[in-house]
N, C-alpha and C positions, 0 to 999 in steps of 0.2 A: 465481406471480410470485416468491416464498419461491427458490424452488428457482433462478430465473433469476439473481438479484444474488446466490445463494452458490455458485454455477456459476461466478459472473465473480469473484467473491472470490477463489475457488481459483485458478480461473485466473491471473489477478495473482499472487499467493503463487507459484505454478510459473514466472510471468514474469520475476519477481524474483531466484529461487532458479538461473536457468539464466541470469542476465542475456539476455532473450530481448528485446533492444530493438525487435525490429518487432512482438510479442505485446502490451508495454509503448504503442510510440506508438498500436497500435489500441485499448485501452481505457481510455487517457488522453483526457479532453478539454479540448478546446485550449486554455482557459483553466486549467488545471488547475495546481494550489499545494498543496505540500506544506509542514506546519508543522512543524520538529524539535524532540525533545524540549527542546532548549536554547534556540527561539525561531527560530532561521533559518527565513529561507524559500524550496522552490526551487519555479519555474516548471517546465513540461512538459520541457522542453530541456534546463535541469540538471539534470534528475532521471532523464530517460534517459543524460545524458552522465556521470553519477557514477558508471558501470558502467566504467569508463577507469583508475579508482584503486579501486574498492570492490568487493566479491566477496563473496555470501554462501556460507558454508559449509552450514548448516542454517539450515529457517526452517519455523514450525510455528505457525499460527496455532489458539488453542483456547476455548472461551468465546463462540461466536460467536452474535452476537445481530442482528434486520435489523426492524428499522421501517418502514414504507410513509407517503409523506404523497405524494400523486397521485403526481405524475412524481418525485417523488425518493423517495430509500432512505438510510437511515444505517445502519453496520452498524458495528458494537461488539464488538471481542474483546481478549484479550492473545497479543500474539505472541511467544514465544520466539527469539532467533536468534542462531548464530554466525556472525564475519564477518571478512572482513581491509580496512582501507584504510588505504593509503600503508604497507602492510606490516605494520602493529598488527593483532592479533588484537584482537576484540570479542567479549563475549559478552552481549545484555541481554535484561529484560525488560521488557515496555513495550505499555500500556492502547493499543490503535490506534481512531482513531475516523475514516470511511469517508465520504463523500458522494456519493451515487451519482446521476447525474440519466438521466432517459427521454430520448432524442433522437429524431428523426424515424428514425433511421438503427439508434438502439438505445441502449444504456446505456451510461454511462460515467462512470467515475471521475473526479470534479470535486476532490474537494480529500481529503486524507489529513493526520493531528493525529496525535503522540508524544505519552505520556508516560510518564515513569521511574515504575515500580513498583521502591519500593524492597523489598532484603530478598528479594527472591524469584528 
């Protein structure tokens, strides 16, 4: 099961990396919220549609850690990434924390958490 939610971690990470929006709507769940390191928060739909102004350049997720509680997964790394939106280059790094739930259909990504790791 290990091997299953860091299969779809990756995956995601490559979904992300190639803004691959129909990779992204299949292992998002439909509910699904993302918290930014600043506090915003986007739903399934803004967060596939932030591919329109945002572009990553590299993205490297390292530290990866995955917890089992029955049908859900949490999964714990820091990800590195360089980025462009609205033309600004980014570069951060940033604790990511994962909620992965079991569906009839298969697993999915329910909600994703920022935070700035300073200094590094």
């Amino acid at each position: 099961m290990v091997s299953d939610v860091h299969r779809l971690q990756r995956a995601f990470d490559e979904a992300e990396l190639r803004a691959d929006t129909d990779a992204l709507n299949a292992l998002l769940a439909d509910d699904f919220r993302s918290i930014g390191e600043q506090g915003y928060v986007l739903d399934k739909a803004q967060w596939i549609g932030k591919f329109t102004e945002f572009a990553y350049t590299s993205l490297e997720s390292g530290e990866v850690e995955v917890s089992f509680y029955g049908h859900a997964a949490i999964v714990r790394c820091v990800q590195r990434s360089n980025s462009t939106w609205r033309g600004q280059d980014m570069a951060l790094t940033v604790r990511v924390s994962q909620t992965w739930i079991e569906l009839p259909d298969g697993w999915r990504l329910a909600g994703i958490q920022f935070s700035s790791l300073a200094g590094m």
